[in-house]
C-alpha positions in Angstrom: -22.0 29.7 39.2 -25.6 29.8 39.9 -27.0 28.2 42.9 -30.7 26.9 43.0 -32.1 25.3 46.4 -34.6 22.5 45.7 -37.1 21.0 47.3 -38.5 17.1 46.6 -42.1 16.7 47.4 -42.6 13.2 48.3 -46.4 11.5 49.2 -46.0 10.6 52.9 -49.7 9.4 54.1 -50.7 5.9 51.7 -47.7 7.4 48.9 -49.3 5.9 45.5 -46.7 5.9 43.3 -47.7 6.0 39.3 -46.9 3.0 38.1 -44.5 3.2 34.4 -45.5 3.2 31.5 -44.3 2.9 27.8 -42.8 6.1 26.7 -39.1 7.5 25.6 -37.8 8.0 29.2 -37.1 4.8 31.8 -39.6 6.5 34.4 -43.0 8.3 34.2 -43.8 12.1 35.4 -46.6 11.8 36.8 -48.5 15.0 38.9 -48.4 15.2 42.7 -52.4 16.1 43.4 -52.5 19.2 45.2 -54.8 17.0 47.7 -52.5 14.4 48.4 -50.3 15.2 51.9 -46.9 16.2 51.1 -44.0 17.0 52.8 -40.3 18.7 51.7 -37.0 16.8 52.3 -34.2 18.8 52.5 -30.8 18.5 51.2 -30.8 18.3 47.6 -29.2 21.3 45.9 -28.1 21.7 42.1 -25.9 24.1 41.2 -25.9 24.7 37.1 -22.4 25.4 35.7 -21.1 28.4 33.3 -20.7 25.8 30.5 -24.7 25.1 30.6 -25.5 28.5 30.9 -23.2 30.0 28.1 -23.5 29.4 24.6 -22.5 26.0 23.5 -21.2 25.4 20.0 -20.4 21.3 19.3 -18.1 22.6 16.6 -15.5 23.9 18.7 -15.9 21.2 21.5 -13.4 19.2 22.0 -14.2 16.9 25.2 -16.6 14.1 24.7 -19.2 15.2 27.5 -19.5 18.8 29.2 -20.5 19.4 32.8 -23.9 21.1 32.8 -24.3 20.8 36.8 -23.2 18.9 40.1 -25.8 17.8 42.5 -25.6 17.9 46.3 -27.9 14.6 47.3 -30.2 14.5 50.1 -31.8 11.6 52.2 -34.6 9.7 50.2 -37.1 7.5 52.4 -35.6 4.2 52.7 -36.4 1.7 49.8 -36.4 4.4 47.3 -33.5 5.5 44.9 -32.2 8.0 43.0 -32.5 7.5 39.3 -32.9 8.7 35.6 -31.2 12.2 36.1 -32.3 14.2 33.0 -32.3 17.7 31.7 -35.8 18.3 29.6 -35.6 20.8 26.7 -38.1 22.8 24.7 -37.7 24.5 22.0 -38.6 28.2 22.1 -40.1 28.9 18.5 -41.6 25.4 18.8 -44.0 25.4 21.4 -46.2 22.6 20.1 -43.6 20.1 19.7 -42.2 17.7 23.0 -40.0 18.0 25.4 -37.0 16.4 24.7 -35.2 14.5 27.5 -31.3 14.8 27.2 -29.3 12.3 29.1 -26.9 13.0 32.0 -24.8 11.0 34.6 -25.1 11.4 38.1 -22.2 13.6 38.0 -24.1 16.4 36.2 -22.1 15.9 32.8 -24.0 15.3 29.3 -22.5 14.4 25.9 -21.8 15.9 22.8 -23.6 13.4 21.1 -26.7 13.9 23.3 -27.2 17.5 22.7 -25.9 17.0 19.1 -29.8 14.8 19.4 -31.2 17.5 21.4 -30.8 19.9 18.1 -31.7 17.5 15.5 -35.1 16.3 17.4 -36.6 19.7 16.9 -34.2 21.4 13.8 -32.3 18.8 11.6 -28.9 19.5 11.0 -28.1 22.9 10.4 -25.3 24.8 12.0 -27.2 27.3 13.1 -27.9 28.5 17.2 -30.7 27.4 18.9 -32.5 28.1 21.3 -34.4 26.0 24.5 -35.6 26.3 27.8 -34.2 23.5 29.9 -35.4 21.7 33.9 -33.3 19.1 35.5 -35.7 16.4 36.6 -34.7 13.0 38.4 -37.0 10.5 40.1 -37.8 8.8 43.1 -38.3 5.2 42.2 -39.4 2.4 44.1 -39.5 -1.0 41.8 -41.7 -0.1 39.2 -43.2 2.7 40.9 -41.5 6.4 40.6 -42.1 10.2 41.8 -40.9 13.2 39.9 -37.9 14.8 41.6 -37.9 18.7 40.2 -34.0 19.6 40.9 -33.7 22.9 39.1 -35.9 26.2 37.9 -36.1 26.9 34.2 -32.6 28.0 32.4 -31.9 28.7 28.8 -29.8 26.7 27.0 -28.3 27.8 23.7 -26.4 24.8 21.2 -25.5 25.4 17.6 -24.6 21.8 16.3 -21.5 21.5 14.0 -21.4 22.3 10.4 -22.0 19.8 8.2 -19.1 19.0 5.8 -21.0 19.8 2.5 -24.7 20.2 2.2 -25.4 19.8 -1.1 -26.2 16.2 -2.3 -26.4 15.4 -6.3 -28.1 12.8 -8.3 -25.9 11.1 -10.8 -27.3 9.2 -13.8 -29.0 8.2 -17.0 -31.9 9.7 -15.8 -30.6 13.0 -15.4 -28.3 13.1 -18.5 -25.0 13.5 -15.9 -22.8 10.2 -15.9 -19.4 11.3 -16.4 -17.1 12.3 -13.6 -17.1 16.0 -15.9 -20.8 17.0 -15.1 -21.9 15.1 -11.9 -22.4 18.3 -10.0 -25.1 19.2 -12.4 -28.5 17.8 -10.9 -28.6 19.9 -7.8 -31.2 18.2 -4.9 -33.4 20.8 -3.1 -33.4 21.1 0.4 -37.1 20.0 1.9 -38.3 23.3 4.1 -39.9 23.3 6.6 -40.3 20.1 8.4 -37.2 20.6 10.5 -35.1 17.9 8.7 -32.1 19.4 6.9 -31.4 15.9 5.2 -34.6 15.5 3.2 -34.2 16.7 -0.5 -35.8 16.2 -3.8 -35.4 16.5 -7.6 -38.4 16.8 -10.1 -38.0 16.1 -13.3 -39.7 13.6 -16.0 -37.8 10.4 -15.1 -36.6 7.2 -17.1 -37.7 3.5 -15.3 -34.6 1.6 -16.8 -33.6 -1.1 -14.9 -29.8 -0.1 -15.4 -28.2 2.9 -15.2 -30.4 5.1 -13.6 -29.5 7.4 -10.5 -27.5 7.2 -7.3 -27.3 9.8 -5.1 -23.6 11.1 -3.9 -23.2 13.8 -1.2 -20.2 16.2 -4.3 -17.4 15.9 -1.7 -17.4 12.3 -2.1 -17.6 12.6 -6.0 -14.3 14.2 -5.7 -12.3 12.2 -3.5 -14.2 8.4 -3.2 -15.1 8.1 -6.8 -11.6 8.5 -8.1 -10.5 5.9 -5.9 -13.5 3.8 -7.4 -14.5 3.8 -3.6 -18.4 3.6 -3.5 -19.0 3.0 0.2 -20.7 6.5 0.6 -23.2 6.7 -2.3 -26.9 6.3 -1.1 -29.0 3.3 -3.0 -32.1 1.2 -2.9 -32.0 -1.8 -0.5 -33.2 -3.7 -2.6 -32.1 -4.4 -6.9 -34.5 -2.9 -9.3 -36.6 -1.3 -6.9 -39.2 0.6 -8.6 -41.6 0.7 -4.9 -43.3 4.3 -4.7 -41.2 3.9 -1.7 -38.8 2.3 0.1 -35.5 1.7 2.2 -31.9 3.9 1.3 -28.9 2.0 2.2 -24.6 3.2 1.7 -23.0 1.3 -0.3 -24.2 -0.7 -3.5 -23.7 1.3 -6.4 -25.7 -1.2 -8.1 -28.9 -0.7 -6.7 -30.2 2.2 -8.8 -33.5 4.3 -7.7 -35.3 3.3 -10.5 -39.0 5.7 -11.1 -41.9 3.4 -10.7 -42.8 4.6 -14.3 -41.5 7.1 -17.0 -42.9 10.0 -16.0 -42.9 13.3 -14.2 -42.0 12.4 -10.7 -40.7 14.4 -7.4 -38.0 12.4 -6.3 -37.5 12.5 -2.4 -34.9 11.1 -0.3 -34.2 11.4 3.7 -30.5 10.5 4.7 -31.6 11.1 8.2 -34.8 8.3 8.1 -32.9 6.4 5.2 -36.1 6.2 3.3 -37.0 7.8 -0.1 -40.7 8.4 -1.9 -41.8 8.7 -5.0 -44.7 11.4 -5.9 -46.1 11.2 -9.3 -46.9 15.1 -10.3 -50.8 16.1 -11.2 -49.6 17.6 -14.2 -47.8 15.8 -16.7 -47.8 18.4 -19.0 -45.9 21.1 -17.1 -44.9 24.3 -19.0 -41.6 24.4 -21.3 -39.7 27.0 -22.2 -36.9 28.0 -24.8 -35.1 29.8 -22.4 -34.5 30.4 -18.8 -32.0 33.6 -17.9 -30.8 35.5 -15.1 -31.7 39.5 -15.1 -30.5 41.9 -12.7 -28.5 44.8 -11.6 -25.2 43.7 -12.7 -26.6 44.1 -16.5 -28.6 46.9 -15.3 -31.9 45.3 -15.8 -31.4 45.6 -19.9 -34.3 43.4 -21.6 -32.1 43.5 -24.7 -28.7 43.2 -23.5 -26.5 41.2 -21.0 -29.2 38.0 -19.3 -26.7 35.4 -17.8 -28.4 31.9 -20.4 -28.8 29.0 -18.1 -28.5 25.5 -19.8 -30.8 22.8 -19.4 -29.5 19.9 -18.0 -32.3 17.3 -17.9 -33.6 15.6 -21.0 -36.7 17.0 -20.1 -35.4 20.5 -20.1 -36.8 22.1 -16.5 -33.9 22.2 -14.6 -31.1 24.7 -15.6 -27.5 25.4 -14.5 -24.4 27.9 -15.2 -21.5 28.9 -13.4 -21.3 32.6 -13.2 -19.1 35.2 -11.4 -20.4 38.3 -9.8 -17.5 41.3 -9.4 -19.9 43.0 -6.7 -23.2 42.5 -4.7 -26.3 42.0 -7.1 -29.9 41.6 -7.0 -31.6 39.4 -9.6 -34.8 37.7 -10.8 -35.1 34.5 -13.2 -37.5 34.9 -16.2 -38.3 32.2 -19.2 -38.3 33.1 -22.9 -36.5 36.8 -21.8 -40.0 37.8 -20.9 -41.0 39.0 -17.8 -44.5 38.3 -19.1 -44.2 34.7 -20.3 -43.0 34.0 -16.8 -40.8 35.5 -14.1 -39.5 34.0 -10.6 -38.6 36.1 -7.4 -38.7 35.6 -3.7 -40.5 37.3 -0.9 -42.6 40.7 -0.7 -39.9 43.1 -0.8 -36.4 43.2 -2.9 -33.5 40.9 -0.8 -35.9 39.2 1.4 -34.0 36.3 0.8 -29.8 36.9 0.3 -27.8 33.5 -0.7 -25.4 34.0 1.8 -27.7 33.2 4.6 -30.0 30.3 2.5 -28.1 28.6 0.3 -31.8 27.5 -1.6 -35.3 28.5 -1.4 -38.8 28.4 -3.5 -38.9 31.3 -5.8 -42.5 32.3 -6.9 -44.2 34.1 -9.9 -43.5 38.2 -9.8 -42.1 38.2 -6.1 -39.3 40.7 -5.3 -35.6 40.6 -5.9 -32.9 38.0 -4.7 -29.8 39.2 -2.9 -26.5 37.8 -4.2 -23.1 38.8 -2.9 -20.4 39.0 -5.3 -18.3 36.1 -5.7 -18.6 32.8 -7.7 -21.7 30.4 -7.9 -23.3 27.0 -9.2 -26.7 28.3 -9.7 -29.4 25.8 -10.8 -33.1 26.6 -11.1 -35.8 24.4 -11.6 -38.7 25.6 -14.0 -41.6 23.3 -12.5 -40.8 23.7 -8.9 -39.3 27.4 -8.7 -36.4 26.2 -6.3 -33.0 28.5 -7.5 -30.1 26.9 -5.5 -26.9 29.3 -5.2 -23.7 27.0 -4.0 -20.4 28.8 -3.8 -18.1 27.6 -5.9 -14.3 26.7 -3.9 -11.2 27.8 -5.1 
């Protein structure tokens, strides 16, 4: 256990007191002016526990709150109370973003649910550990009136949320050629990077604007257990019938409400299941390059030009979006090219060969003559779109 003493500076001579304001905590911060007379009170002591100082991973939690610290009280001057006990958390490779202020009782415990927030304010939803340094602040309050009560030093705090149960999210539709139960795993969403929200994604494609029939989006593990119930609860639709808004609202449920394209054209099609919201972005360039052929070329055919490229098959009328299902015996390192010509156009990732290996990004942006991909061996869904460079590489289950 580690032991902090602490020491609440309180204004004694004419005490102003900031009064609140609008913001995401109950009670203000405000500074105590180096100026102002002060005075220490004695007694409050916060001891943090092992729990909130050793990793924490909400996947193998099992309690519904965890006890991050006790507090030993002290005497406040008399009208004043005790309130709005929080523990503020930064980011460590986010220095430019907020603090975030996690909840906590009196009694020094904190959800799963409010550290589960913690994560997603600054990351999304990815199972992956992450860092903060955290304070335990409370205030003084006095009506409408509070001081900032600093109850602990700086401590890191380490959570790794739980694992989602499937990450990959499909659009199923006229739109995108796949409507039979046979081929809905076919048009692949793309991750959105970089924005910290693991539930954006998008499709581009050249898009219908039929009022029926359209596209719905479905997270696959639903596909195979809701839809064969006829149990549409779970798919993701437009909130309102015949929607074709450049944006608009997502709801669950109404597998009527198809996202319809504002226009029949080429469109990135974006949807957040963490906002409920989707966009539509009409491309600059309706005319983007075709090709014959898009093919895999690597080390398991020992880079032959002539001999043994894994064909992809288009799966969108508009033919820029590709798909197989291959097996690889062993670990392999591959590139995609069009036509089988690295010269008509080839697609890698990174400045130097494995930079990115699909066991530890499932997707990413590949660019024109960047380095190798990494693949381990086993079996895939691989999908690859022509216009946007995104390669996705989902494992298939036995």
């Amino acid at each position: 256990m580690k032991k902090i003493s602490l020491l609440l500076m309180l204004i004694i001579a004419g005490w102003s007191l900031t009064a609140c304001t609008e913001s995401h905590n109950d009670y203000p911060m405000p500074p105590v002016y180096p100026q102002e007379p002060v005075v220490t009170v004695e007694g409050f002591e916060a001891t943090t526990t092992d729990a909130a100082t050793q990793p924490i991973d909400l996947a193998t939690m099992t309690e519904e709150s965890i006890q991050m610290f006790t507090l030993k009280m002290g005497t406040l001057p008399a009208g004043m109370e005790f309130k709005n006990v929080r523990i503020e958390a930064k980011a460590n490779d986010k220095p430019k973003m907020e603090p975030y202020n996690v909840k906590a009782s009196d009694d020094g415990k904190v959800t799963k649910e409010e550290l589960k927030n913690l994560v997603y304010n600054f990351y999304g939803k990815k199972a992956t550990e992450r860092t903060f340094t955290a304070q335990i602040f409370a205030d003084a309050v006095k009506g409408t009136e509070s001081q900032l009560i600093y109850l602990t030093k700086p401590f890191t705090l380490r959570i790794t949320p739980e694992k989602l149960e499937d990450p990959y999210y499909y659009l199923y539709g006229l739109a995108t050629g796949n409507y039979t139960a046979a081929n809905a795993n076919r048009a692949i969403m793309s991750p959105v990077e970089g924005d910290g929200n693991d539930m954006k994604f998008t499709y581009t494609t050249k898009f219908t604007a039929r009022n029926a029939g359209d596209l719905l989006v479905w997270n696959i593990s639903y596909w195979k257990t809701d839809f064969q119930k006829k149990d549409f609860s779970k798919v993701y639709a437009t909130e309102k019938l015949y929607d074709k808004s450049e944006s608009g609202t997502v709801i669950q449920g109404n597998k009527d409400n198809f996202f319809i394209a504002p226009t029949a054209e080429y469109y990135t099609f974006t949807i957040d299941l963490e906002a409920l919201t989707f966009k539509w972005v009409k491309l600059e360039d309706q005319n983007p390059a075709k090709y014959t052929n898009i093919t895999m070329i690597g080390s398991f055919n020992s880079w032959n030009e002539t001999s043994g490229e894994i064909e992809m098959k288009a799966i969108d009328q508009a033919k820029h979006n590709w798909y197989v299902r291959c097996t690889f015996p062993s670990d392999t390192e591959l590139k995609f090219r069009a036509n089988h010509d690295y010269t008509v156009m080839n697609w890698g990732y990174g400045d130097s060969d494995k930079e990115w290996t699909t066991d530890e990004e499932w997707a990413k942006v590949c660019e024109k003559d960047k380095k190798n991909i990494g693949v381990p061996a086993g079996q895939y869904d691989i999908y690859f779109c022509d216009i946007t460079g995104t390669a996705h590489f989902v494992p298939v289950e036995d």
